[in-house]
Every structure is written in structure tokens, then in C-alpha cells.
N, C-alpha and C positions, 0 to 999 in steps of 0.2 A: 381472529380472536382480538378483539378491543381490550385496551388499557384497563385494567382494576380500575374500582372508583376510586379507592385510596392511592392506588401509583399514579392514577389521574388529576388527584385534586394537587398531590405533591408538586408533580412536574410544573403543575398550571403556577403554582403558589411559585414555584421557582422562575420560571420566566418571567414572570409581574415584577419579580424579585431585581431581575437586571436588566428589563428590556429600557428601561429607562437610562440606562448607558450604552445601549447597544450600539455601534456608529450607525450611520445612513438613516438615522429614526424617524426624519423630516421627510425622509422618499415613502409616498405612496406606496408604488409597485414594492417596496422592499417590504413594508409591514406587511400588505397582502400577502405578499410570500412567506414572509413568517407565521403569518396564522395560518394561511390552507398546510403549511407546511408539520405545522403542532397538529393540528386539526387532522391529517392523514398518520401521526405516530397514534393520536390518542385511540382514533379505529381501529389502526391496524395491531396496537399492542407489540408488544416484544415476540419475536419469533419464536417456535416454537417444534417439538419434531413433526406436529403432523402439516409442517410448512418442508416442501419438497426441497427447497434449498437449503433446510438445516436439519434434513432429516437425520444427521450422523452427529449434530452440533446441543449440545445442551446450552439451557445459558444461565446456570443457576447460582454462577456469581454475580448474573445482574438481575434478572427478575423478581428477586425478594431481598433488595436491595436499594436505598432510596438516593439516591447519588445528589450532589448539589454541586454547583458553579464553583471554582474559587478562583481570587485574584492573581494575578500575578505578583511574584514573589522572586527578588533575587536576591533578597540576605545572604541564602547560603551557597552561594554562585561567582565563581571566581574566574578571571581568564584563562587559568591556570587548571583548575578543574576541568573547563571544558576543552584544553586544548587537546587530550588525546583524542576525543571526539570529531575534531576536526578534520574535513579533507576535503585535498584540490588547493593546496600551499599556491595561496597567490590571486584566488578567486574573490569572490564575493557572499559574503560570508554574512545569513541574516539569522540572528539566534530568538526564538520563543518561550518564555516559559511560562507554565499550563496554558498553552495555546496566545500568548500575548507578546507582542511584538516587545522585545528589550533593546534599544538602541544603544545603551551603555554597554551591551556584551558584544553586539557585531560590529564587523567589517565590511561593508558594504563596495567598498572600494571606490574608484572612479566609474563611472558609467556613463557608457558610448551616447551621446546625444539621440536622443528620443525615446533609448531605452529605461524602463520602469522596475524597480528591482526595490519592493518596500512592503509594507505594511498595507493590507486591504484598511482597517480599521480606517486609518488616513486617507485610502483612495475613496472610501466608502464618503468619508465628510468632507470633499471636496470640489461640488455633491457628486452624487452616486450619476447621474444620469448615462455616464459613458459606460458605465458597468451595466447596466441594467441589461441590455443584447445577449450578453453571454452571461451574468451570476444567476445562477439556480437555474439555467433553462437545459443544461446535458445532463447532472446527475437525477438518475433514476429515482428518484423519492417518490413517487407514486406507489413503489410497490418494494421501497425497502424504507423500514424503518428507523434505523438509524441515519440514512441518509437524511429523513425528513427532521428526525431529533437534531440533527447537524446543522438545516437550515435555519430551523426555529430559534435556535442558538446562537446562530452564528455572530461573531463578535471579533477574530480577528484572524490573520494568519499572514500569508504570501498574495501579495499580486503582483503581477509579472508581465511587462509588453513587451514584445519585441517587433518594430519597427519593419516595413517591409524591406526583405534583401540587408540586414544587419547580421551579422553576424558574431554571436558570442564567444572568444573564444575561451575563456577564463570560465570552469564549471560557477554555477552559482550551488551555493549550499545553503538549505536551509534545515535549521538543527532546532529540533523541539526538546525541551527537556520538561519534565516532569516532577515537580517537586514531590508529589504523591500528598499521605496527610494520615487521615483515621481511618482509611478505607472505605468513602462515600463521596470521594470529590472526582467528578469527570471534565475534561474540556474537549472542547469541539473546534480545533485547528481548522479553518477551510482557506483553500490555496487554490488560485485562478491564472492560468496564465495562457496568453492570448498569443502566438505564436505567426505573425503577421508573413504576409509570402514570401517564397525565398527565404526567410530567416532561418538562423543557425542558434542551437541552442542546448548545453549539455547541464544538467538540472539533479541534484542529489539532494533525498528529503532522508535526513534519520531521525529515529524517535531512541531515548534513550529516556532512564529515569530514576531518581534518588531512593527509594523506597518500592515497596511492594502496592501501598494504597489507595490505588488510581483506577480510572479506566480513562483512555484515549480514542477518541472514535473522530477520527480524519475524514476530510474529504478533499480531493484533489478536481480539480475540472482544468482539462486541455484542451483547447480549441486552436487548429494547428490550416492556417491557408494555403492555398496552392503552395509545391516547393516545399513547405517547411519541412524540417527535420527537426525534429526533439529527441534526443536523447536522456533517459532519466533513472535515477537510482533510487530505489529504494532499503534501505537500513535499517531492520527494527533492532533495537535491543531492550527492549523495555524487561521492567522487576521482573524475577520469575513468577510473583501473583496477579501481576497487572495485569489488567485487562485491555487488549487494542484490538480496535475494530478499523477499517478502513475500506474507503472507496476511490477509487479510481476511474472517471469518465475522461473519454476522450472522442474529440470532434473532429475524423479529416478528412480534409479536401483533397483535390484532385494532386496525383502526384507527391504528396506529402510523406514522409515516413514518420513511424514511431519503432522505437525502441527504448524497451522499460526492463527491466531488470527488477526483481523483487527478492529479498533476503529476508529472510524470518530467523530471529535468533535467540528471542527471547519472549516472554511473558506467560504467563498461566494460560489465557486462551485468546487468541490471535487470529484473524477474520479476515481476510483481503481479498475486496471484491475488484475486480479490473475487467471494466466496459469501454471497448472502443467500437466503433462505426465508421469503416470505411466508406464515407458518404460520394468520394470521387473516384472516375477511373484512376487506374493506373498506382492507386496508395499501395503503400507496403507499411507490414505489424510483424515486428517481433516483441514476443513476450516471453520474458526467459524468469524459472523461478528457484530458488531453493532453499528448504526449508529444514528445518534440525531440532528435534525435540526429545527431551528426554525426562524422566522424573514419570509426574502426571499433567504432560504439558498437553494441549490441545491447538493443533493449529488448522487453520479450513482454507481452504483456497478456493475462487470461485471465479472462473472467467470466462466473459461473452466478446467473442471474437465476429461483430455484424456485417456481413459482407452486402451492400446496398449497391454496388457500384461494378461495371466491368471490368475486367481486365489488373485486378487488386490480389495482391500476394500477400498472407500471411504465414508468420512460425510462430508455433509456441513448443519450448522444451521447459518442463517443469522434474526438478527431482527433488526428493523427500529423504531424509536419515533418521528414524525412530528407534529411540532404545525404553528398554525399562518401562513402563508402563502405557508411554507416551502415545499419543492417537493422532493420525494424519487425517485430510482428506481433500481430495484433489475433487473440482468438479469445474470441466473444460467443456465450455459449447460453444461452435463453430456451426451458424446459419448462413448458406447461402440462399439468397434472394430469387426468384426468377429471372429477376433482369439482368443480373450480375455473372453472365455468361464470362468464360473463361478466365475464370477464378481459379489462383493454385491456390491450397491449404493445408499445410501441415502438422499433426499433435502428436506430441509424445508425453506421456506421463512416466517417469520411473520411479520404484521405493526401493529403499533397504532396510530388512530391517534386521538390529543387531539382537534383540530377545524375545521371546518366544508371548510374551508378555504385549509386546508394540503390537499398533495397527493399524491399518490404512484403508479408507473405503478411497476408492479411484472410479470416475464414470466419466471417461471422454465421450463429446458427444458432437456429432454431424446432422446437421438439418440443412437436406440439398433441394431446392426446388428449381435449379436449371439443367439444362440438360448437358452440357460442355463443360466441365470444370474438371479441376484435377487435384483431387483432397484425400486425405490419407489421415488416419489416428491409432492409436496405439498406447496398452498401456500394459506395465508390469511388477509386478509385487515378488521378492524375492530373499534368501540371503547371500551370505558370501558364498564365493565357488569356493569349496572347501579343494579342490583340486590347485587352483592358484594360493592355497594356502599352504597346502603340502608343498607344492613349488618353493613359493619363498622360504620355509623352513628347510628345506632341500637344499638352500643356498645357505644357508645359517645363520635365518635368523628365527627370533624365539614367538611362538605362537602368537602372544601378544602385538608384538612387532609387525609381523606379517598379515594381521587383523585391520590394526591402526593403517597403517600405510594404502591397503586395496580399499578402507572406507574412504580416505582423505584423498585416493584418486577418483574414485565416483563421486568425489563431491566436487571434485578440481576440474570436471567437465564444463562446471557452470563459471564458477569465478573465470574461470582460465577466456570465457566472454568479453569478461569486462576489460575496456579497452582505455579507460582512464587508471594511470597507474597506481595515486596513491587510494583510490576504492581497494584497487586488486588486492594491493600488501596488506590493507586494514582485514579484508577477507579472509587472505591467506592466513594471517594471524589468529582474528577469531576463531573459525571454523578447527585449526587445529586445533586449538583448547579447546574448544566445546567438546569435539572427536574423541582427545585422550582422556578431560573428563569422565568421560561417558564409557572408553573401554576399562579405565581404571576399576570402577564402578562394577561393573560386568566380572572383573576378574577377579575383585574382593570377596 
């Protein structure tokens, strides 16, 4: 389904509107990229249900909806404001707001000799030519539209080198905020980091936001060499109106690990696509997620797990906590390749859900075309065991009680992962309140 002519002429009128500031404007390949890139949203238009990846997903906060660019903005932005947002005391700390590098809010810290930890906007006009290898050549925008919206746009975010055999050991954070506005202003954060061999690297992206009247639509691209390891977090908190979309590519090489961790905490309706391709023998992918909705919140999870390579291990454990109205959906596919003989792969999808009201569409999916491999998936929709309920009130405590506590331990499967400490606590913290919110609520 193609773009209205009126969402068409808008968008068009809007890019005209900032491409003229956009960095790298002087690189050839980069404007190409930018127009095949408008050129494939304006075809493809805004998804839709009878598009199979968003068959569960409406999008009727954006579709009749005219969104525009806005600047950055830190009047109302203190260090102080942001510091409960902060985490990994000690790190390297780079703050956004509506997608624009703010140097007067971050900490960048010292950085190890060759290592790159800034502003693409800056990498982009310095000139682009070293970027061009890897920006726009892993996310999938051929066939998702926001990705290609992301490109067209694209204006500034994170770039990120890590040097071959360097080792980072201080997380880096990078913290977007949202000022939000009338409820028509979007930005398009994109963050590129090149993960050189042997290199070490543990990486936290949160989105958070002042208001409800936004949409945020990220894109992340990893490109990880022999050796690397990345490890990365993900944090949303965004309004509970706001709308965030996000993508996730990732590129690795032989031997390479990834490890991503995804959190969904907040916003009206929330999108997180996560593409890796294990293009070498011997990679390993874990992707762990968990997500918490309540209200009439919507959150979609969609992840392509490509096994290209032999002898390549992936996880994925995803869980879900939906109360009161709220609508999940989980959608995991895990393709083995022919060539990619002895391949282990494992999915699990879990839900809970606390009223009769939630709901969750779940479709794990395996596409094996070798004949040697060893893959497994699984998924389940459920509520509490009212037997472990009667238990704990058997011990004395009160129905409430004994509610809150078995949901905050199915949810403590996932935090209880994360192996950087001040993510966990932040975790631990949120996730409670959201929990007793939400039984509060239930029991009024």
C-alpha cells in the first residue's frame, strides 16, 4: 500500500524542509541513500493489517497523523533531571534530545586511544567517507518502512568504533530524551557502532520523555568483527501516549557474540524490531526480552534470528506481563540456512496475563533447511497458578500480596540476566512499581 498523496506531499514538503541541514549532504552515496530511502516509504506507505508482520498491530496514532521534524531543545533539561535516568556511575555517558546530540548534558568521559564514542552528525561531516561501508547497508529498509523513514531523515544520533582487541570496560550510555510538543513532532535517533575484532564492549540505549506528544522511531545498526562481543541494553520509558518504533540490525562475524537485552516500559504503542545474522561460524545470539503493559497500551515485538553460518548458537527468552486492557505480541523467527549445519537454537516465548481483558498474540517460528541442527521453540499464554496463591496465603499473606510477589517473580527471570548492576537495580525498581500499580488497579 503506497503513501496517500497528501501524507506524500507532507512528508516530501518536510524533508525539503531540513535536508538542508542534514550532516554528510556533500557525500553523494549519502543523498542517494536518502532518496531510494524516502522513495521505498513513500511506495510502501505505513503498514498496515493486511501486512503479515503487523497483522495484530494497528497504527492509528500515526497514519492520520502529520508528524514534523523538531529541533533540539534543552531549555527544560537539567543535569539534575536527568540524573535519575542515568546508569553505569562511571561510564561514558552521551545525552540526545529529540534525536540531537547535546554536549552540554553529557559525560563522555576519557576515551581509550582510537576508540570513538560521539555524535554521527559530527562523524557524518568529517566527511562521511569512512562511514559509508557500513551506514544504511544492514537495516532492512527495503521492506520496513520506518526503517526507510529513519534513513531519509536521518540527522544525528550515536557513532561508535571500537578499535581492534580494545576493550571497553566502562558501559557506554546513550540516553535520548524526548521533549515531545503538540502531538505531531517525531525524530529519528540512528546509532551505528562498528565493533572492530576482538573488541569488548557493553552499550545501554534508554529512551525516556517529558510529555505524551511524540513518536520516536530509532534505528540501531551493529556491525560486530571476528571475536567481538557486544553486549547491549535496551530501556524504553517513553509517555504513556508516545509512540516508539525501533529497529535493531546486527552484522556478525565469525566467533563474535551478541547479547541484547530489551525492556519495554512505557508508551501508548511500542514496536521493536531486532535483526541479527549470524554471518560466521562459530557466532553466538542471545536476545532476552520483557515487556509490561497495562492501560490500553500496545507493545509488538518482532524478531529475525538468521543463521547463515555453521556451527552458530543462538537464545532467545522473551516474557510479557499484560493487565487491564493492554495487548501484547510476540513474533520470533529463527531461519536456518542450508549451509548452516549444526546449528543449536533456542525460543521461548512466555505471557502473563493479570485480567481477563489483556491479550497476547505469540507465533514462534523455525524455518530449517539443514539437515543437522539442534533447535527447539516454545510458547505460552497463561495466569497465575492460583494453587501457588493459595500457598502463599496459607502462609499468611493477603491475596493481594501473594499476587504481586509470583508476578514480580516471573518477571525477575529476565532482570535477574542482567549482569551490569546499576541496569538491574534500575529494573528492579521500575518493574516493581509498574507491577503494584497495575495490581492496585485490578483490586480497586
Amino acid at each position: 500500500m503506497s503513501l496517500a498523496p497528501d501524507m506524500r506531499d507532507h512528508y516530501a514538503a518536510e524533508l525539503r524542509r531540513v535536508e538542508e541541514h542534514l550532516p554528510g549532504r556533500s557525500a553523494g552515496w549519502l543523498r542517494a541513500a536518502r532518496r531510494r530511502a524516502f522513495e521505498r516509504f513513500a511506495d510502501m506507505g505505513f503498514p498496515t493489517a493486511r501486512d503479515e508482520d503487523w497483522k495484530y498491530t494497528r497504527l492509528t496514532a500515526i497514519e492520520k497523523r502529520m508528524f514534523r521534524s523538531v529541533e533540539r531543545n534543552t531549555g527544560l533539561l537539567t543535569g539534575a533531571f536527568l540524573e535519575p535516568y542515568v546508569l553505569g556511575a562511571g561510564g561514558h555517558l552521551l545525552v540526545f534530545v529529540n534525536g540531537h546530540y547535546a554536549p552540554e548534558l553529557s559525560r563522555p568521559g576519557r576515551l581509550p586511544g582510537g576508540f570513538t564514542a560521539g555524535s554521527l552528525a559530527a562523524a557524518l561531516d568529517r566527511p562521511p567517507e569512512a562511514l559509508e561501508p557500513h551506514l544504511t547497508r544492514y537495516a532492512e529498509s527495503a521492506g520496513n518502512a520506518f526503517a526507510a523513514l529513519n534513513t531519509a531523515f536521518t540527522a544525528d544520533g550515536a557513532y561508535i568504533f571500537i578499535p581492534e582487541g580494545v576493550a571497553i570496560e566502562a558501559p557506554v550510555h546513550l540516553l535520548f530524551v524526548s521533549t515531545g510538543g503538540d502531538g505531531l513532532v517525531f525524530s529519528h535517533p540512528r546509532n551505528l557502532v562498528i565493533a572492530g575484532p576482538n573488541s569488548r564492549i557493553v552499550l545501554i540505549e534508554s529512551y525516556v520523555g517529558l510529555s505524551d506528544g511524540y513518536m520516536t522511531n530509532a534505528l540501531t545498526e551493529i556491525v560486530q568483527g571476528e571475536g567481538a562481543r557486544v553486549e547491549r541494553y535496551k530501556l524504553q520509558q517513553e509517555g504513556e501516549k508516545a509512540v516508539h518504533i525501533s529497529t535493531l540490525d546486527v552484522h556478525q562475524g565469525h566467533a563474535s557474540e551478541l547479547v541484547s537485552r530489551c525492556f519495554s516500559l512505557g508508551g501508548g504503542l511500542t514496536r521493536n524490531d531486532v535483526n541479527t545474522l549470524l554471518d560466521g561460524e562459530e557466532a553466538q545470539c542471545t536476545l532476552d526480552g520483557l515487556y509490561l503493559a497495562s492501560g490500553r497500551q500496545h507493545v509488538d515485538n518482532h524478531t529475525l534470528i538468521d543463521h547463515a553460518r555453521p556451527r552458530a548458537t543462538s537464545r532467545e527468552f522473551y516474557k510479557g506481563v499484560l493487565a487491564d486492557h493492554a495487548r501484547g505480541v510476540f513474533n520470533g523467527r529463527v531461519v536456518v540456512h542450508q549451509d548452516a549445519q549444526h546449528t543449536d537454537a533456542q525460543q521461548t516465548n512466555r505471557n502473563l496475563l493479570l485480567s481477563e481483558d489483556a491479550e497476547v498474540d505469540t507465533k514462534p517460528q523455525l524455518e530449517i533447511y539443514a539437515d543437522d541442527v539442534k533447535c527447539s521453540h516454545g510458547a505460552t499464554v497463561g495466569q497465575l497458578d492460583e494453587d501457588a496463591v493459595f500457598y502463599l496465603r496459607s502462609r499468611g499473606m493477603d491475596e493481594a500480596g501473594a499476587r504481586s510477589l509470583l508476578t514480580y517473580a516471573f518477571a525477575a527471570d529476565i532482570i535477574g540476566r542482567v549482569t551490569l548492576a546499576p541496569v538491574r537495580a534500575r529494573l528492579e525498581k521500575l518493574v516493581g512499581a509498574r507491577l503494584s500499580q497495575a495490581q492496585k488497579r485490578m483490586a480497586a
